[in-house]
One Martini backbone bead per residue (centre of mass of N, CA, C, O) as a GRO file, in nm:
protein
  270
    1UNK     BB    1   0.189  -1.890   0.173
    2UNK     BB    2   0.088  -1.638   0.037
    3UNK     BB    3  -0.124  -1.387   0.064
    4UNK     BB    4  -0.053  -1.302  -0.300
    5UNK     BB    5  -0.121  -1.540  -0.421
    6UNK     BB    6  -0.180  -1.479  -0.804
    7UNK     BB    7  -0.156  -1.149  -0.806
    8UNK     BB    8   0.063  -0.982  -0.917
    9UNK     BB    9  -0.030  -0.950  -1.205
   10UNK     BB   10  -0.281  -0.757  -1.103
   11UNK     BB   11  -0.150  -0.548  -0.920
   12UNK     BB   12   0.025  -0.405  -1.177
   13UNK     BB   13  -0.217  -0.346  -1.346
   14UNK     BB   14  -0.462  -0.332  -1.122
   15UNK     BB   15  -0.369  -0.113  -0.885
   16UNK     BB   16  -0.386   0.160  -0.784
   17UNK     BB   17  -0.195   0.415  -0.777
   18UNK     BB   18  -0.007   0.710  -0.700
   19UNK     BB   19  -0.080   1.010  -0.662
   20UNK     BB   20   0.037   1.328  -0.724
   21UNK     BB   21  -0.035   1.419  -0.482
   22UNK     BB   22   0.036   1.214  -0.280
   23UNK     BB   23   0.365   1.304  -0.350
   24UNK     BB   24   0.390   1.544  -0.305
   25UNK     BB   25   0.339   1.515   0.043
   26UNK     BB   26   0.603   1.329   0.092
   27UNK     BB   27   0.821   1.525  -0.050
   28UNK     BB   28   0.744   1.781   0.108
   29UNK     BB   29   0.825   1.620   0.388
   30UNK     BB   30   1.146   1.632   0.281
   31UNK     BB   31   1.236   1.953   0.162
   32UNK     BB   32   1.508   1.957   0.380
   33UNK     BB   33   1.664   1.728   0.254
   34UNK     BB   34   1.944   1.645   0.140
   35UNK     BB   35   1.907   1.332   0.190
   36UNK     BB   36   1.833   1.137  -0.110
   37UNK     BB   37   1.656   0.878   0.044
   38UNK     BB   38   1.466   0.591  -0.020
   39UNK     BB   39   1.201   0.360   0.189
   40UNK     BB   40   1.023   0.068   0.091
   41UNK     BB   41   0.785  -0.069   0.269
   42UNK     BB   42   0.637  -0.274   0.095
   43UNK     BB   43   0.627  -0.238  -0.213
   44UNK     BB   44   0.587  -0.479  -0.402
   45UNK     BB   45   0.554  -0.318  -0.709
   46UNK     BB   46   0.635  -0.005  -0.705
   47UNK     BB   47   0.456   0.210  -0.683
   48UNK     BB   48   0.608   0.422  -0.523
   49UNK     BB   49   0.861   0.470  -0.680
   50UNK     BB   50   0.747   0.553  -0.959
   51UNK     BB   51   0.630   0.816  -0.792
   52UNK     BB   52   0.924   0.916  -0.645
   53UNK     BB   53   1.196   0.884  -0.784
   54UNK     BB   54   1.276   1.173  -0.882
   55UNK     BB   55   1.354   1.267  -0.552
   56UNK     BB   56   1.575   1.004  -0.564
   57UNK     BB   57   1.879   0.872  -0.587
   58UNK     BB   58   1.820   0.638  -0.328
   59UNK     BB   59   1.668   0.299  -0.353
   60UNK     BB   60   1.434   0.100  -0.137
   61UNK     BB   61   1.325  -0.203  -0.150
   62UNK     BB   62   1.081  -0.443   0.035
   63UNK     BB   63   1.004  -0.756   0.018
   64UNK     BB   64   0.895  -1.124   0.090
   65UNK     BB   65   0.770  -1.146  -0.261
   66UNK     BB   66   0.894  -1.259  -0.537
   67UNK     BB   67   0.652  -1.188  -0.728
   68UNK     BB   68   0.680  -0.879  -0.666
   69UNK     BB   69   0.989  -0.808  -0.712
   70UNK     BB   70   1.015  -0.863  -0.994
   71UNK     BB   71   0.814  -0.647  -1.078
   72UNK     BB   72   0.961  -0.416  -0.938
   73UNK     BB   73   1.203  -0.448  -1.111
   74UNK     BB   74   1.088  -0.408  -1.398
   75UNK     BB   75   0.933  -0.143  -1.336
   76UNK     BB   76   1.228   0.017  -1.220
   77UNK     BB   77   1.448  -0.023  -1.409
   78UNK     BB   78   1.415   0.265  -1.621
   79UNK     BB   79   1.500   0.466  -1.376
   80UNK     BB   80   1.756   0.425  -1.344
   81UNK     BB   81   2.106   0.493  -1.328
   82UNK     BB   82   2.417   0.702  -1.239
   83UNK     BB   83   2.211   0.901  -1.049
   84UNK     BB   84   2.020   0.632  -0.996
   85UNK     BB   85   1.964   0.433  -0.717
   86UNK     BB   86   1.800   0.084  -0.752
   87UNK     BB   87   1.726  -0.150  -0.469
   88UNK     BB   88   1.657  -0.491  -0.387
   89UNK     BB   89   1.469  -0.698  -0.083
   90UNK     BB   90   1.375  -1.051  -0.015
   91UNK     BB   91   1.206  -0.943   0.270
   92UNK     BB   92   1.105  -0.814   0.523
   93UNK     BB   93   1.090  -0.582   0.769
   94UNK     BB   94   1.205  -0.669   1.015
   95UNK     BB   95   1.480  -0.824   0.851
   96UNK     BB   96   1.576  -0.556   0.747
   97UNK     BB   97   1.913  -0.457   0.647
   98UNK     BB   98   2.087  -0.191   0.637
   99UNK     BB   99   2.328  -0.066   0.483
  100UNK     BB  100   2.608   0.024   0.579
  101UNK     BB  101   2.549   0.350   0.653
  102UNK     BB  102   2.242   0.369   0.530
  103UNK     BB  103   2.021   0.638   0.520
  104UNK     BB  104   1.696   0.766   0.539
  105UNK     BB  105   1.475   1.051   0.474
  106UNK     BB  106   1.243   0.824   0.363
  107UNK     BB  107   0.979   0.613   0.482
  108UNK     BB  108   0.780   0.377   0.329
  109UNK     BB  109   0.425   0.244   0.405
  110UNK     BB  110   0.225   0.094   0.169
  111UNK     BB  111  -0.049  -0.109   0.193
  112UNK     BB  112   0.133  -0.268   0.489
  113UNK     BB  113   0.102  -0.258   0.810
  114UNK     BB  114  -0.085  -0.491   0.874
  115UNK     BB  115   0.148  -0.696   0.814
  116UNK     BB  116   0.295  -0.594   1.101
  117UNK     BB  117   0.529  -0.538   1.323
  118UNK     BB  118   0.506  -0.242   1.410
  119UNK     BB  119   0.684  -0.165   1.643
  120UNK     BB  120   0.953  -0.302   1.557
  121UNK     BB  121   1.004  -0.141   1.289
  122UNK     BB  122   0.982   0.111   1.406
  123UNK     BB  123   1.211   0.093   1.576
  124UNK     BB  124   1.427  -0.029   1.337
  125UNK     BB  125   1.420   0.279   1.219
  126UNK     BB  126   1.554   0.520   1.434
  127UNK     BB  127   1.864   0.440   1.280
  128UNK     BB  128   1.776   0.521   0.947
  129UNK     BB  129   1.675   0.801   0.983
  130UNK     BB  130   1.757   1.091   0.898
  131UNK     BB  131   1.789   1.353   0.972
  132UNK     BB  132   1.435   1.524   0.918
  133UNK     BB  133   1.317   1.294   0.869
  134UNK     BB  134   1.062   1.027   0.781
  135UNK     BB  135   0.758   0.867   0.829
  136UNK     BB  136   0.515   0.713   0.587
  137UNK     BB  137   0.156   0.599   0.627
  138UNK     BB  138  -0.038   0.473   0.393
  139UNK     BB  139  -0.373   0.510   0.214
  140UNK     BB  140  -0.660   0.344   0.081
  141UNK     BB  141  -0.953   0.233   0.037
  142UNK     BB  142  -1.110  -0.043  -0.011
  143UNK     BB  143  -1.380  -0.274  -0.078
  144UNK     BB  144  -1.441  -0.361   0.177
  145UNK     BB  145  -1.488  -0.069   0.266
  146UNK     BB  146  -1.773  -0.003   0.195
  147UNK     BB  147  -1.895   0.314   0.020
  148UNK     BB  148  -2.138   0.172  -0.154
  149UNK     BB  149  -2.334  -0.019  -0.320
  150UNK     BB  150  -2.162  -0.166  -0.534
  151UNK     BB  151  -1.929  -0.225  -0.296
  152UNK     BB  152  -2.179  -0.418  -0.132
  153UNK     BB  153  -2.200  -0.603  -0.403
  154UNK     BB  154  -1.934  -0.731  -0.400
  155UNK     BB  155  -1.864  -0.824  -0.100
  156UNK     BB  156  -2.146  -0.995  -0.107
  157UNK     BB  157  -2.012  -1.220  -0.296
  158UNK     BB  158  -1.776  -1.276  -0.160
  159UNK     BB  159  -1.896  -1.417   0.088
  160UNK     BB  160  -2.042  -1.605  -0.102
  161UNK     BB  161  -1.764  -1.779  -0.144
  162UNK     BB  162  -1.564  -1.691   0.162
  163UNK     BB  163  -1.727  -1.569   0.381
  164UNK     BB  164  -1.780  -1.347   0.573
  165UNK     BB  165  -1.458  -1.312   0.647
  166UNK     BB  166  -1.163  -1.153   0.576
  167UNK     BB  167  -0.945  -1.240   0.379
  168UNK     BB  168  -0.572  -1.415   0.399
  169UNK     BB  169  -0.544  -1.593   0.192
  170UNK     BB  170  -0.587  -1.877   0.411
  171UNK     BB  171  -0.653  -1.685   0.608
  172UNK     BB  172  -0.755  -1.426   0.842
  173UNK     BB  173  -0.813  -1.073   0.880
  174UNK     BB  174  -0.677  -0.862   1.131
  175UNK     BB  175  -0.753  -0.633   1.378
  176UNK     BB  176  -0.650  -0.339   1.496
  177UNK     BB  177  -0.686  -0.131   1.819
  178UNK     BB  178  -0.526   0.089   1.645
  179UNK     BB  179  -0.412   0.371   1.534
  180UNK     BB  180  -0.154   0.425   1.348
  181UNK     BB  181  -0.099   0.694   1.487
  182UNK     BB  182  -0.074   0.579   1.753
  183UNK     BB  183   0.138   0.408   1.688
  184UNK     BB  184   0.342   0.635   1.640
  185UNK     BB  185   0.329   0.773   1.920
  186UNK     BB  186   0.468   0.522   2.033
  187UNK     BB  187   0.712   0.597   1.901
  188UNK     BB  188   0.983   0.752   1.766
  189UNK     BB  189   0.740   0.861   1.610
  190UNK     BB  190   0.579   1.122   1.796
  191UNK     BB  191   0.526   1.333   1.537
  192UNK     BB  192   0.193   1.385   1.414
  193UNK     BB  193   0.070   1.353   1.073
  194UNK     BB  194  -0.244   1.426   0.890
  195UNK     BB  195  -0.336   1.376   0.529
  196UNK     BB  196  -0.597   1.437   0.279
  197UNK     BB  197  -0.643   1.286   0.026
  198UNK     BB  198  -0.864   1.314  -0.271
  199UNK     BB  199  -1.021   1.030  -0.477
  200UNK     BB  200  -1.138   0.984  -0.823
  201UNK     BB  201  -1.302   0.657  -0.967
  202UNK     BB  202  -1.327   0.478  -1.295
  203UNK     BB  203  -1.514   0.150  -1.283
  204UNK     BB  204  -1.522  -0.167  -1.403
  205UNK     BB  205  -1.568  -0.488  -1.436
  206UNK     BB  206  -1.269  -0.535  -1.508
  207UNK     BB  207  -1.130  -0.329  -1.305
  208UNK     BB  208  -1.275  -0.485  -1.051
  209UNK     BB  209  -1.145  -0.771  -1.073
  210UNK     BB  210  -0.871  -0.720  -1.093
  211UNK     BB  211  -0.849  -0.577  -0.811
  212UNK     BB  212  -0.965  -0.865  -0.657
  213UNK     BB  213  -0.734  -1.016  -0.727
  214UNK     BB  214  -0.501  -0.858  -0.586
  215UNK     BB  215  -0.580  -0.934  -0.351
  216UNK     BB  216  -0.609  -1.136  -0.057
  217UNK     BB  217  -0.949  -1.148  -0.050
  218UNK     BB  218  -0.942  -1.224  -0.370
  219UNK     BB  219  -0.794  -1.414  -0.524
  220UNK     BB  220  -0.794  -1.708  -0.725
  221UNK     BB  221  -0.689  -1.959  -0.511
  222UNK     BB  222  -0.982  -1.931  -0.325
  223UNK     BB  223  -1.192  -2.035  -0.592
  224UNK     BB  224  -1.074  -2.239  -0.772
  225UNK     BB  225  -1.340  -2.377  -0.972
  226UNK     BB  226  -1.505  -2.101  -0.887
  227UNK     BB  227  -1.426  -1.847  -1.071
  228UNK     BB  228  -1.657  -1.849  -1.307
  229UNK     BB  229  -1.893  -1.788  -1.107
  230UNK     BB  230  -1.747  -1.528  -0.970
  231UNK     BB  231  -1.750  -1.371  -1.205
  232UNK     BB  232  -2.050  -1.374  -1.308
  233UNK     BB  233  -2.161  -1.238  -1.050
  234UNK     BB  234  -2.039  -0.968  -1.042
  235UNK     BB  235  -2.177  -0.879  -1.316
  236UNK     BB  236  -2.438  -0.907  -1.231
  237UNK     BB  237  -2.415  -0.698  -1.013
  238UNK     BB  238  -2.307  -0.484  -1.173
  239UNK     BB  239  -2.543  -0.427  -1.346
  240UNK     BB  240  -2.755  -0.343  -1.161
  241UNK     BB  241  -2.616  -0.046  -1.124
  242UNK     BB  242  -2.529  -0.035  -1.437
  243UNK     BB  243  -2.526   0.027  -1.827
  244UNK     BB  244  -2.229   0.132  -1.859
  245UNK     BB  245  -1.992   0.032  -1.725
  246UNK     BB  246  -2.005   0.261  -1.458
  247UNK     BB  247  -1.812   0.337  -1.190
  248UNK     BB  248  -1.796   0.548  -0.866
  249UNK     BB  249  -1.554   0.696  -0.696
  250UNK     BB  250  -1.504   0.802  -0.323
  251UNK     BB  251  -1.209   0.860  -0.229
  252UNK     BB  252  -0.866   0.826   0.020
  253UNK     BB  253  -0.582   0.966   0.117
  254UNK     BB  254  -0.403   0.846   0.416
  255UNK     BB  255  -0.124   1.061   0.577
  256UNK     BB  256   0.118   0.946   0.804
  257UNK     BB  257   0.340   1.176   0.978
  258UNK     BB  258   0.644   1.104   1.133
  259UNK     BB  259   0.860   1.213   1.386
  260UNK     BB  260   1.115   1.312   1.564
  261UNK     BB  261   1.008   1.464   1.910
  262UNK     BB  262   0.806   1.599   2.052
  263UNK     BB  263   0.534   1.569   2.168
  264UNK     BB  264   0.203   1.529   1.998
  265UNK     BB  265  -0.104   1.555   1.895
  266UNK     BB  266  -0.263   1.485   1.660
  267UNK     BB  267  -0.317   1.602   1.330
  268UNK     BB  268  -0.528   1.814   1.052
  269UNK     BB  269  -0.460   1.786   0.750
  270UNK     BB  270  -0.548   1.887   0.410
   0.00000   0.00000   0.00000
């Protein structure tokens, strides 16, 4: 089973997309590169391509979720014309061939790395990259990551349906013991740049659940026959919160750019 089995119809309607600030600086980190192609690995539904697609020609995502790629299909189908291609594929990143001389300018790799098996993947693009291109990979916090109180009391809700650890669909989530830069800085994109871009978003009760839905950690099928006890509980702590059913977040999208070059330290821009 996916580990997002259930979530894909919550994940493309209320998972926060990409903010312009954030495509801006993706855009910009390949603004010399006149092959403009871009490969999405683990595009999800689409959200990548959506913010991006403007600056880019030929367009790949790849993800191995049927259920997502679908959504990313109709999602970004607008987008598409006679002067912009835009292909999905059905596969893993791992498992990913690059049409027969086809090289990306620009790679990304949005909420979606710890996933994969990163060395291989990062290995495997190579060969893929376009000489001047980068891999960028990127995220914001998510709500596990609780950092304010009324995220903290949504989180020990989780908890109390499912457990302390925090679940990846059937199984529970692993985490690595490097920090992304590092993982990069020893792969073949070894000159990177840290970008961190601010964003505040405000979410409901509604909006709140959805994006919760949206997760591997909180899908509806972890819930089974108690999924309406589990949204009665999130609202009830968050009526404590907040009286007007609003709540503030002060995120930040991590943006790191790999590169092959020279070694050195990561620095930190932005």
């Amino acid at each position: 089973m996916s580990n997002f089995a259930g979530a894909a119809g919550y994940y493309s309607k209320l998972r926060p997309g990409i903010p312009p600030e954030v495509a801006h600086v993706l855009t910009d980190a390949v603004a010399g590169e006149p092959h403009r192609a871009l490969l999405d690995l683990g595009t999800g539904t689409g959200q990548v391509i959506q913010a991006l697609h403007e600056s880019f020609i030929d367009i790949i995502g790849v993800d191995p979720d049927p259920e997502m790629l679908e959504l990313a299909e109709n999602n970004c189908q607008p987008f598409a014309s006679p002067d912009r291609m835009i292909r999905f594929f059905s596969v893993s990143a791992e498992s990913f061939t690059a049409p027969a001389g086809w090289q990306a300018s620009l790679v990304t790799i949005c909420r979606a790395f710890h996933w994969m098996d990163q060395p291989r993947v990062l290995a495997s693009l190579e060969h893929i990259i376009h000489d001047g291109g980068a891999v960028a990979i990127f995220g914001d916090s998510g709500f596990w990551e609780a950092s304010n109180e009324w995220k903290k009391a949504v989180r020990a809700v989780i908890q109390e349906f499912l457990g302390e650890q925090r679940r990846a669909g059937s199984g529970v989530f692993s985490h690595h013991d490097l920090s992304y830069s590092e993982i990069l800085s020893e792969s073949p994109f070894h000159k990177v740049e840290e970008v961190r871009v601010p964003v505040r978003r405000i979410w409901t009760a509604d909006s709140i659940l959805g994006y919760l839905y949206s997760t591997s950690f909180a899908a509806p099928p972890l819930f089974g026959a108690r999924i309406d006890s589990f949204e009665a509980r999130i609202r009830e702590v968050l009526a404590q919160h907040s009286s007007s059913d609003t709540y503030e977040e002060d995120n930040e999208f991590l943006i790191r750019l790999g590169r092959p070059g020279a070694d050195e330290s990561p620095c930190l821009g932005g």
